[in-house]
C-alpha positions in Angstrom: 115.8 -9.3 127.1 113.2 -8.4 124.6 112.0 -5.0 124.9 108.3 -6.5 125.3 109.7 -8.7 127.9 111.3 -5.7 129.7 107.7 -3.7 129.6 106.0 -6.5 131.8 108.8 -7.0 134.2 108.8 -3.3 135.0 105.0 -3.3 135.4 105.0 -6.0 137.9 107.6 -4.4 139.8 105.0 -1.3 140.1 102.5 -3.6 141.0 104.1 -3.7 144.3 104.2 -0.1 145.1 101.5 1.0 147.5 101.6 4.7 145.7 100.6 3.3 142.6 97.1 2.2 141.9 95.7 0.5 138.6 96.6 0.1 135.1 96.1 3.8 134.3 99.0 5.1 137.2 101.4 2.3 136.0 101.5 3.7 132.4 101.3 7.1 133.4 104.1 6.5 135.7 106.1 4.4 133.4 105.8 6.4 130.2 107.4 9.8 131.7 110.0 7.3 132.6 110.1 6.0 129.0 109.9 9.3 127.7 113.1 10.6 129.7 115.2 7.4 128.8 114.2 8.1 124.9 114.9 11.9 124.6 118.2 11.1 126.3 118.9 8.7 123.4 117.8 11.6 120.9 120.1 13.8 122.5 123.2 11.6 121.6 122.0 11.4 118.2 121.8 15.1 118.2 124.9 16.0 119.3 126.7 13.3 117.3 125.6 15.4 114.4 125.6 19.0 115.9 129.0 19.7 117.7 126.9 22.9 119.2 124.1 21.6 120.4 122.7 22.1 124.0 120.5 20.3 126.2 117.6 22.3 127.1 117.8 20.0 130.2 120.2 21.0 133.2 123.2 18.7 133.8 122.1 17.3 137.3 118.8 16.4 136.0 119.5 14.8 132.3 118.6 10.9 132.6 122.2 10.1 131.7 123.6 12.3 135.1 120.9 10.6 137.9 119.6 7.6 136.0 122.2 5.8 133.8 124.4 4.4 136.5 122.2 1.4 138.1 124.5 1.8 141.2 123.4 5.4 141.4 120.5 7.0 144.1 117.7 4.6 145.4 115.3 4.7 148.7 114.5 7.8 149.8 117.1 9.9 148.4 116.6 9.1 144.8 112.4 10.0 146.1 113.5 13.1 147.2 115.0 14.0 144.4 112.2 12.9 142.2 109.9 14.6 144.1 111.8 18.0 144.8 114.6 18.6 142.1 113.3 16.6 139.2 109.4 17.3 138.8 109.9 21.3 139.6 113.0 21.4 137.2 111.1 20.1 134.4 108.4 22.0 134.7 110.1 25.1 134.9 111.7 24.8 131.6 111.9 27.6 129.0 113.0 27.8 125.1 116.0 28.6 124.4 116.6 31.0 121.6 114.9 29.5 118.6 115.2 25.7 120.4 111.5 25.3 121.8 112.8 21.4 123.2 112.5 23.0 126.6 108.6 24.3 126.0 108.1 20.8 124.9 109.5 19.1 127.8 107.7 21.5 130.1 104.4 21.1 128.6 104.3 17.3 128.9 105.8 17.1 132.9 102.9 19.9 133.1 100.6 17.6 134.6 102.8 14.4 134.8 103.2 12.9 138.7 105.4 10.5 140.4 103.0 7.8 141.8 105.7 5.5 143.2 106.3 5.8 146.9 109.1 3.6 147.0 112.7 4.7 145.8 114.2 0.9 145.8 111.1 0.3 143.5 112.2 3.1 141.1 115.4 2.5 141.0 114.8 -1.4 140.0 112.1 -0.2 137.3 115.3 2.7 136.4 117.7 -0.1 135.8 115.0 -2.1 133.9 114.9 0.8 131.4 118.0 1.4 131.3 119.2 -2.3 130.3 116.3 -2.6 128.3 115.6 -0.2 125.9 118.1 1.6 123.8 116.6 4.0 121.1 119.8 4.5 119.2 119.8 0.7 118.1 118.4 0.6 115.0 117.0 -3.2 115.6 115.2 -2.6 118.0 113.3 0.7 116.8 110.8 -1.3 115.2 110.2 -3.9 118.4 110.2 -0.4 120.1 107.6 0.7 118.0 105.1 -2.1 119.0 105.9 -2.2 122.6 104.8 1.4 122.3 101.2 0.1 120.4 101.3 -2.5 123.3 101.2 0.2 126.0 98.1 2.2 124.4 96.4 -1.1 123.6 96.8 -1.5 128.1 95.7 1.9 128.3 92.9 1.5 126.6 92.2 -2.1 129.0 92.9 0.9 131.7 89.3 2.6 131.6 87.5 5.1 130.1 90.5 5.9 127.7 89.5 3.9 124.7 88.3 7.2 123.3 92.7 8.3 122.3 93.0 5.3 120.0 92.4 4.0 116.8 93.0 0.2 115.4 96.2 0.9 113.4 94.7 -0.5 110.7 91.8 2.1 110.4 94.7 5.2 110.6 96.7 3.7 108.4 93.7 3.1 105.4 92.5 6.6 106.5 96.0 8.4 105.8 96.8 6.1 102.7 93.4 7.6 100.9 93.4 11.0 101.4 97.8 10.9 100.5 98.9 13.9 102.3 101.9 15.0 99.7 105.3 16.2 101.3 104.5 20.0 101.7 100.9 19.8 103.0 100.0 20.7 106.4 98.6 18.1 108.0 96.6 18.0 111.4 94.4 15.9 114.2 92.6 18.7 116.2 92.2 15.8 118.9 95.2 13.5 118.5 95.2 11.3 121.5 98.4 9.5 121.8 99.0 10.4 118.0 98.7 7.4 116.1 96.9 9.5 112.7 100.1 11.9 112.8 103.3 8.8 112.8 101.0 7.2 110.1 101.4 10.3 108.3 105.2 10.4 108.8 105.5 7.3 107.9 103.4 7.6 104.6 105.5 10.9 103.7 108.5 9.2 104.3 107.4 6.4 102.2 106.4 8.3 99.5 107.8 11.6 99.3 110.9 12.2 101.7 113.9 11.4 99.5 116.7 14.1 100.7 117.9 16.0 104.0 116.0 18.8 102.8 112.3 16.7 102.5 112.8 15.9 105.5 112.9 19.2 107.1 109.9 19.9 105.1 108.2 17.2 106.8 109.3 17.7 110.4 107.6 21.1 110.2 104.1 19.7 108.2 102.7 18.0 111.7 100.3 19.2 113.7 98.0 17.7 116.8 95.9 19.3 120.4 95.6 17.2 122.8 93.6 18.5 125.8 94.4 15.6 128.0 97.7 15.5 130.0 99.0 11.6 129.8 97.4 11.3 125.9 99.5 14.2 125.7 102.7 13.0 126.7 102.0 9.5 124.8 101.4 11.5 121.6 104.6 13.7 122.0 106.4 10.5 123.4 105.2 8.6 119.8 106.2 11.7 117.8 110.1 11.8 119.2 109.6 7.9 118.4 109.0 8.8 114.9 112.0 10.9 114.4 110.0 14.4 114.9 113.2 16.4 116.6 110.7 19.6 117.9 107.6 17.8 118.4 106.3 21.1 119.7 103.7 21.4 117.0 101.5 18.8 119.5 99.6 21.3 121.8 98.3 20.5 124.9 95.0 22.1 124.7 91.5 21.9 124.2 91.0 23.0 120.7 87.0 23.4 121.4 87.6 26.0 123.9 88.5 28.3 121.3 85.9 30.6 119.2 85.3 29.4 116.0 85.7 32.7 114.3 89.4 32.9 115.6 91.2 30.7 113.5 92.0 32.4 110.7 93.0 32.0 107.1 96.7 31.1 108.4 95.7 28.7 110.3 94.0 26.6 107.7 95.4 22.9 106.8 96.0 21.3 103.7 94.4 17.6 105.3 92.8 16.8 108.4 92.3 12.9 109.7 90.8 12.3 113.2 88.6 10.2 115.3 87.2 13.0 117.3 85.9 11.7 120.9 82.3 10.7 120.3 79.3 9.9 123.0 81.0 12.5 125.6 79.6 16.3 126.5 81.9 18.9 126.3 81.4 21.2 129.9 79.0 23.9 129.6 80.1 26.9 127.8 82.5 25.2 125.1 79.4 25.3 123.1 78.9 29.0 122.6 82.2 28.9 120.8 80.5 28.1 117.6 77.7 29.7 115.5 73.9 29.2 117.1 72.9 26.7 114.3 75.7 24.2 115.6 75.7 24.9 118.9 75.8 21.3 120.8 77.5 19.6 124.1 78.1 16.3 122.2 81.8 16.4 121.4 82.1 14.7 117.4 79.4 17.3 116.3 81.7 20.3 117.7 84.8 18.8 116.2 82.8 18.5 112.8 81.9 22.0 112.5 85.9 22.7 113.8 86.9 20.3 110.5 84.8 22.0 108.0 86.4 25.0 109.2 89.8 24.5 109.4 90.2 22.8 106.2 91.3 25.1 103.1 89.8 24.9 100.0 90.6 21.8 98.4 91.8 20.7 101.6 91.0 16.5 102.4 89.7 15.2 105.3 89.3 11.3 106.5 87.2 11.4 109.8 85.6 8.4 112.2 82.0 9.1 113.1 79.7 6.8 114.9 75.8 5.8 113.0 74.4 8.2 115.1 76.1 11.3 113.0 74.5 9.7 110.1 70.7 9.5 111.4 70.8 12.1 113.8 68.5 14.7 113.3 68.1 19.0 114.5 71.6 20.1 114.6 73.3 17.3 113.0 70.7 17.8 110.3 71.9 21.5 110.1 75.7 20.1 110.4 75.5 17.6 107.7 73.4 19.9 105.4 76.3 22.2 105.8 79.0 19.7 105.3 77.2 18.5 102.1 77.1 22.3 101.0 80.7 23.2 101.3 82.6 19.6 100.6 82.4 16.9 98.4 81.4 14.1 101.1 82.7 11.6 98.3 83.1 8.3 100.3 81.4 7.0 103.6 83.0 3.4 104.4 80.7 1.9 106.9 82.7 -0.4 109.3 81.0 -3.6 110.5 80.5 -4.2 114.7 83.3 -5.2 116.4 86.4 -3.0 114.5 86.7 -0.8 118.5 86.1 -4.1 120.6 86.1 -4.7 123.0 86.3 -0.9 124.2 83.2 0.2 122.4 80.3 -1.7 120.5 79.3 1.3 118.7 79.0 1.1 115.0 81.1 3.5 113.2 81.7 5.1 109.5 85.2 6.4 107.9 84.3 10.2 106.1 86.0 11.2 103.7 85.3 14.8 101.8 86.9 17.7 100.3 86.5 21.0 100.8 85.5 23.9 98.0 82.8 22.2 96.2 79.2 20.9 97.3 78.6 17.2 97.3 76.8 15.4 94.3 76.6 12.2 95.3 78.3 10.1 97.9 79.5 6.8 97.6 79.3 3.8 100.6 81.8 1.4 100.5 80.4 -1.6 103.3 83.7 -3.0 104.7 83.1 -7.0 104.9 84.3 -9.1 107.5 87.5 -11.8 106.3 86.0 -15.3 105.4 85.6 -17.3 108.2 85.4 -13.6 110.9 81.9 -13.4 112.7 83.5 -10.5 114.4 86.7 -8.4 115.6 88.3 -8.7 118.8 91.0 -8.1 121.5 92.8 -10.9 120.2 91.5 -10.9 116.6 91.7 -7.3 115.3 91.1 -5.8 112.2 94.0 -6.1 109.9 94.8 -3.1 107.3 95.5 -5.7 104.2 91.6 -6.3 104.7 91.1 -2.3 102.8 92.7 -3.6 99.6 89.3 -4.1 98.6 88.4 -0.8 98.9 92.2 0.2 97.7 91.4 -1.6 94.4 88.1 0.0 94.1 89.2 3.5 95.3 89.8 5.5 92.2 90.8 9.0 91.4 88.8 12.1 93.1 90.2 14.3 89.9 88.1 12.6 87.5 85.4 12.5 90.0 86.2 8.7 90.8 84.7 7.8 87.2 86.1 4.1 87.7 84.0 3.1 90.5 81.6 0.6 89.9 78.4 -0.2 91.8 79.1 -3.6 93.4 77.8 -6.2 95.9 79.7 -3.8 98.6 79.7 -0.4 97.0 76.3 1.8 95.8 76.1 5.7 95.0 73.9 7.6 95.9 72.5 11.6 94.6 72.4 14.4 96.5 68.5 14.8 95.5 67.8 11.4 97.5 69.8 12.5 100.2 67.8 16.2 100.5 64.7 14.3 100.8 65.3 12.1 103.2 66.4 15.1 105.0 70.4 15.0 104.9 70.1 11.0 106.9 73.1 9.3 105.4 72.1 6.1 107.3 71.5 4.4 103.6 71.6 1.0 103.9 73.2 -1.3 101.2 70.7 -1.9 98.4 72.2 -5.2 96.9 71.5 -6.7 100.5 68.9 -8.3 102.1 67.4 -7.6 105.6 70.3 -6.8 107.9 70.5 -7.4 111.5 70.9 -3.9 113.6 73.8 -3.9 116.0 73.3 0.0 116.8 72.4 0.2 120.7 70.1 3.6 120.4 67.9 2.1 117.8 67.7 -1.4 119.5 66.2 0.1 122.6 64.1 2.2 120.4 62.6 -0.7 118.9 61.6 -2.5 122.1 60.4 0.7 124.0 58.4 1.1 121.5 57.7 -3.2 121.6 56.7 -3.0 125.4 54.6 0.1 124.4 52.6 -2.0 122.3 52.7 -4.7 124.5 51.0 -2.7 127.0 48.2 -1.1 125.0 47.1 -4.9 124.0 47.0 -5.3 127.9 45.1 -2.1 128.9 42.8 -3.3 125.5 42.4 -7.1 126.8 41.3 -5.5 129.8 38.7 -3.7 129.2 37.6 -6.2 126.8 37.5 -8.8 129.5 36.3 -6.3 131.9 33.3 -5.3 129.8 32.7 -9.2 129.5 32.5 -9.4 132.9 29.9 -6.7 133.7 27.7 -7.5 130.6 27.8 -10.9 132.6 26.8 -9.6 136.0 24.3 -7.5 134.9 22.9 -10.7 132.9 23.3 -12.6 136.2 20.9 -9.9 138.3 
């Protein structure tokens, strides 16, 4: 059975478990199960090639010892131990010696639950798993690999979640561009379910892993907070999909919660690409974590000032921001005067509508800057739709061949991208004009006409301020009309 195949049948099994209710419980519930059945596959790799090496896991409650055999527990014994043995055990764990796989494994059962109430359910959906997906076969890694897309694309479907993920297509354009190199550190201050950090390994391993010894390099290079517990367990889930052996550089925290002035010189990165959560408040307090002039609730604008910050000099960033970041004014004024001052905001590719349908209808913008030098000019890049596309959508997303445009026109940041050419889609723009329209970066394409506004703030501006004119031509007819009629009176007496 295809692996895809296996997924839905073990989902409609769930859906007849009174314990679990909604999309968002089935995932939850099925990826600690998912993640369990894949480290258990790691662990045969790992010992196949290290004749010493030692689950951090204890015997009775490793996958392959209470899982594996479909004619094993079930009903309310195989519950129990769920419930009782399982849960506590895993959350107990501790690192052993310089092996932090138990840390790891504790941190993402942290705040994982059992929703299934029945054990004859979860044994069925155990054996489903168990027959169905097998890590170690190298066919079916890749159909693994979009099952596991499949499942974050549901999540998303699942509620307010949309905010953890990224059309692959976006990550993939984002991480190709900025070319994080073997050796760099490379980090997503609010990874989600991780989908910046395996296009990362994946470019590195594309590009720049060619021996044992690279790949070491590489395993240690990734790094990702995640303050959420089943984004979380997704990301660290994707990461030991993607070959990471410790994935313990994956936090799960709330990088916001930390003072700004702590992270120190060590703790700078060599790239950053993100789509920080935008349109949310942080909770009160997280704000006076950061410097009075860029002290905000709204959670992109923290996460900017945290980018700017953490990125070395020379350091690259690729970040997704919504219009609003460009035309905002007060402290994104003060935030983008200050990004403009210690980067080189070089590109701003403005997305057209429909690239996050149909979770979100917000316009958005890919960043791109470099720390160490101020800005100059930027250049916009306005991403077309394909011929014949009106619009993106659940079943017609954005595909990453439509950035070789872009690709083509790229160029080379070391000779200050002196190739680029001003085109139907591209224009450049000085820092002078940008100074005196007061740092707003909403700069609309000059080689275009008129073009229809999508963005939902400025739409209900315009007819607010519509029905206020509306109704001062009223109040004005009035008293026109009610003038009229006294003059009349008064002629009538």
């Amino acid at each position: 059975m295809a692996i895809s195949s296996t997924i839905k049948s073990i989902q409609d099994i769930m859906r007849k478990d009174v314990g679990v209710d909604g999309d968002a419980q089935r995932i939850g519930q099925l990826v600690w199960m998912l993640f369990l059945k894949i480290f258990d596959d790691r662990e045969k790799e790992w010992a196949a090639l290290d004749d010493d090496y030692r689950s951090p896991i204890p015997e009775p409650l490793r996958w392959r010892n209470w899982a594996a055999d479909p004619e094993g527990m079930t009903g309310n014994e195989l519950k129990d131990f769920i419930d009782t043995m399982l849960f506590p055990g895993l959350q107990q764990l501790q690192a052993r010696g310089d092996d932090y796989r138990g840390v790891v494994i504790r941190n993402v059962f942290e705040d994982a639950y059992n929703y299934m109430k029945s054990g004859q359910l979860m044994r069925q959906v155990i054996n489903k798993l168990q027959d169905g997906v097998n890590f170690n076969k190298a066919s079916e890694r890749h159909e693994l690999g979009d099952m596991y897309e499949q499942i974050l694309k549901d999540l998303q479907s699942a509620g307010n979640a949309g905010e953890f993920y990224t059309p692959r297509a976006v990550t993939q354009f984002m991480v190709d561009r900025v070319d994080p190199r073997l050796e760099e550190s490379v980090m997503d201050p609010a990874c989600g379910t991780g989908g910046f950090l395996t296009c990362t390994i994946e470019h590195k391993r594309k590009h720049y892993v060619q021996t044992p010894q690279d790949e070491r390099i590489l395993q240690r290079t990734i790094h990702g907070v995640e303050k959420k517990p089943l984004p979380h367990l997704l990301a660290t889930t994707n990461l030991i999909l993607h070959g990471i052996e410790i994935p313990d550089q994956i936090k799960h925290d709330n990088t916001l919660a930390r003072p700004l002035i702590s992270w120190g010189p060590k703790e700078r990165v060599d790239v950053i690409v993100a789509n920080p959560p935008f349109g949310g408040m942080e909770e009160d307090g997280i704000e006076t974590n950061f410097p009075s002039a860029f002290r905000t609730r709204e959670t992109a604008d923290l996460f900017m000032t945290l980018f700017i910050h953490l990125l070395k000099d020379g350091g690259r960033a690729a970040v997704v921001l919504p219009d609003g970041f460009l035309f905002g004014e007060g402290m994104k004024t003060r935030l983008k005067e200050k990004l403009l001052t210690e980067c080189n905001l070089h590109t701003i590719v403005r997305l057209p509508n429909g690239v996050f349908n149909p979770y979100t209808g917000i316009k958005t913008n890919l960043l791109f800057f470099t720390k160490g030098q101020p800005t100059e000019a930027v250049w916009y890049y306005e991403h077309p739709y394909p011929e014949g596309v009106k619009n993106y959508s659940k079943t017609r997303p954005m595909k990453v061949e439509e950035f070789q445009t872009e690709i083509d026109w790229w160029g080379s940041e070391s000779d200050g991208f002196a190739s680029r050419e001003e085109t139907e889609q591209a224009w450049k723009v000085g820092i002078k004009e940008i100074k005196a329209r007061n740092y707003n970066l909403d700069i609309k394409n000059p080689w275009q006409g008129e073009q229809i506004n999508h963005d939902p703030d400025e739409l209900l501006a315009k007819y607010a301020k519509q029905q206020a004119e509306i109704q001062a031509l009223r109040n004005q007819l009035k008293t026109i009309l009610g003038d009229a009629l006294t003059r009349d009176v008064e002629g009538q007496t």
